[in-house]
SEFITOR-312385 format. One line per field, with one value per residue: residue number from 1; x, y, z of N, C-alpha, C in turn. Coordinates in nm, 2 decimals, m for minus. Layout:
% SEFITOR-312385
seq = (NUM  ...);
nX = (X  ...);
nY = (Y  ...);
nZ = (Z  ...);
caX = (X  ...);
caY = (Y  ...);
caZ = (Z  ...);
cX = (X  ...);
cY = (Y  ...);
cZ = (Z  ...);
//
This chain:
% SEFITOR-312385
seq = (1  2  3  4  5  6  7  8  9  10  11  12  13  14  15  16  17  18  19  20  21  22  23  24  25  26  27  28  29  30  31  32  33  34  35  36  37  38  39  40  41  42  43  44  45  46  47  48  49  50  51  52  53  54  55  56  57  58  59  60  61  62  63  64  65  66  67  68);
nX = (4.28  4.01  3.92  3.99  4.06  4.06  4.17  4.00  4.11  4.07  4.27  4.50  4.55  4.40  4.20  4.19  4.31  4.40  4.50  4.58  4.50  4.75  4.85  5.08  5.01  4.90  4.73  4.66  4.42  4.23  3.95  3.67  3.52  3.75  3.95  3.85  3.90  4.15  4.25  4.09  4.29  4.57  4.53  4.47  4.73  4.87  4.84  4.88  4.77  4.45  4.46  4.42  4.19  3.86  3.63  3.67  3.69  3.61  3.70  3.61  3.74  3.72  3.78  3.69  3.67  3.56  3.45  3.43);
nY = (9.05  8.94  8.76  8.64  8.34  8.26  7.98  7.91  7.83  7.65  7.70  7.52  7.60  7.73  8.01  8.12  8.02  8.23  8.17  8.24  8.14  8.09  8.34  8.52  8.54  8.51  8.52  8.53  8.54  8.58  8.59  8.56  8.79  8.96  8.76  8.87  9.15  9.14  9.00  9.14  9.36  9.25  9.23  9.45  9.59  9.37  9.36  9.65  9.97  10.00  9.78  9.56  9.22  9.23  9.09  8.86  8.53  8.36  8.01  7.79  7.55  7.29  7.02  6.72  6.48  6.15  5.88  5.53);
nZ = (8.11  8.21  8.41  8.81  8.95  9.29  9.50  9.80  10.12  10.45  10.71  10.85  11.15  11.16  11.04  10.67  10.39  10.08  9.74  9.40  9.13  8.83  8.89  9.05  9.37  9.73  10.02  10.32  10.64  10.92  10.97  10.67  10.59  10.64  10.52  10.23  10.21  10.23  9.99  9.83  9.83  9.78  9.50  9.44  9.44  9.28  9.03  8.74  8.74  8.64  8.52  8.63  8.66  8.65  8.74  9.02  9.13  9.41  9.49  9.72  9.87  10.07  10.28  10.43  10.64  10.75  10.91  10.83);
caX = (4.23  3.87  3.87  4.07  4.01  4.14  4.11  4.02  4.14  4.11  4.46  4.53  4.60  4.28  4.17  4.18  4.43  4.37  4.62  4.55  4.52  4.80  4.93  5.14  4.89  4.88  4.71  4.59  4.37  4.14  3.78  3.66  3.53  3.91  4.01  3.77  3.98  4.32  4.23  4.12  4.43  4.66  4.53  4.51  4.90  4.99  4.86  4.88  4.64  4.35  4.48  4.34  4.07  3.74  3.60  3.76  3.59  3.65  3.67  3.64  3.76  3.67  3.82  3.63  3.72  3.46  3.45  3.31);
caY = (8.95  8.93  8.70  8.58  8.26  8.19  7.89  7.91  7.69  7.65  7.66  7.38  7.68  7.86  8.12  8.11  8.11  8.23  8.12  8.27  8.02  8.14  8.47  8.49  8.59  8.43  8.58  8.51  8.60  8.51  8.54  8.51  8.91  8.99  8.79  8.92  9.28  9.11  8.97  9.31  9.48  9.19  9.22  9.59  9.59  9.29  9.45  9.80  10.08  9.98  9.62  9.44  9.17  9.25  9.00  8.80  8.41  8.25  7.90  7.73  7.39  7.21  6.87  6.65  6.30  6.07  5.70  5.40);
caZ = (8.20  8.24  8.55  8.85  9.02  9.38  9.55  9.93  10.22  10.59  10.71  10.97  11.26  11.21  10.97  10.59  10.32  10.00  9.66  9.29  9.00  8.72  8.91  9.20  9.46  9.79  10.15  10.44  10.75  11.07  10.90  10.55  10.56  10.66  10.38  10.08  10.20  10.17  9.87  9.68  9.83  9.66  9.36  9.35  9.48  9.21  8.91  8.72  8.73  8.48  8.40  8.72  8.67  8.66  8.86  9.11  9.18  9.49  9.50  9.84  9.92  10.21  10.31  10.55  10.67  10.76  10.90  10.75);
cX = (4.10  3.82  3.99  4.01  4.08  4.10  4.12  3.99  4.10  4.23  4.40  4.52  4.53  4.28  4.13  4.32  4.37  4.50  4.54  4.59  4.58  4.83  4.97  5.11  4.88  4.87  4.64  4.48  4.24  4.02  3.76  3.62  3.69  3.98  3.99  3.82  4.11  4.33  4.22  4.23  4.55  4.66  4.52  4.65  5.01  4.96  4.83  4.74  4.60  4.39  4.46  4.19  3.93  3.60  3.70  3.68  3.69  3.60  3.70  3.63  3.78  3.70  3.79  3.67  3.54  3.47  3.37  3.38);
cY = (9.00  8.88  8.65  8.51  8.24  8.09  7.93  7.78  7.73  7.63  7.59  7.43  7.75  7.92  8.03  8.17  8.13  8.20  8.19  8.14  8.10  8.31  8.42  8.59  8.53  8.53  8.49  8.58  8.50  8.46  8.55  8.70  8.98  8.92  8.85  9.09  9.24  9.10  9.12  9.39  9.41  9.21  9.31  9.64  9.48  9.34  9.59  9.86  10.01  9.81  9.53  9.42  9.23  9.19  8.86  8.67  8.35  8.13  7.81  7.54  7.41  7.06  6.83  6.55  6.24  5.93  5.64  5.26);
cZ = (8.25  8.43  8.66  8.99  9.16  9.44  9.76  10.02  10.33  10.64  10.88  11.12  11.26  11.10  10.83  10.48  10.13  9.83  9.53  9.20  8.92  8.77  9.05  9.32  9.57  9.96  10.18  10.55  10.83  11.02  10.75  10.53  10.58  10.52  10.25  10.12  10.17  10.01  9.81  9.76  9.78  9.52  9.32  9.33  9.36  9.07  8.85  8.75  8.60  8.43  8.52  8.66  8.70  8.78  8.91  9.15  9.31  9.47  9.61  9.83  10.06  10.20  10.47  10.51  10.72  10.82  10.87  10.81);
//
């Protein structure tokens, strides 16, 4: 595995949660530099020596409302 995409959210209660696409990967935390440490310590903790991803893509979603 070349790459690993996670999708990032704003959780409802504050901070940021982060979810892996196709691995079972899933943190949290307060600010977005707090999460980009969680994140490389899940994914050095979920796979072996030498067979973690290369690069890691965040992908941030953002949901806004709006009236019309």
């Amino acid at each position: 595995m070349n790459e690993l995409i996670f999708v990032v959210e704003e959780a409802p209660e504050g901070g940021f949660t982060a979810r892996a696409l196709g691995e079972s990967i899933f943190t949290e935390a307060d600010t977005l530099n707090d999460l980009h440490a969680k994140i490389r310590d899940a994914v050095r903790c979920h796979f072996e020596e030498g067979q973690h991803p290369k690069v890691v893509r965040l992908h941030h979603v953002r949901e806004e409302v709006i009236a019309v």
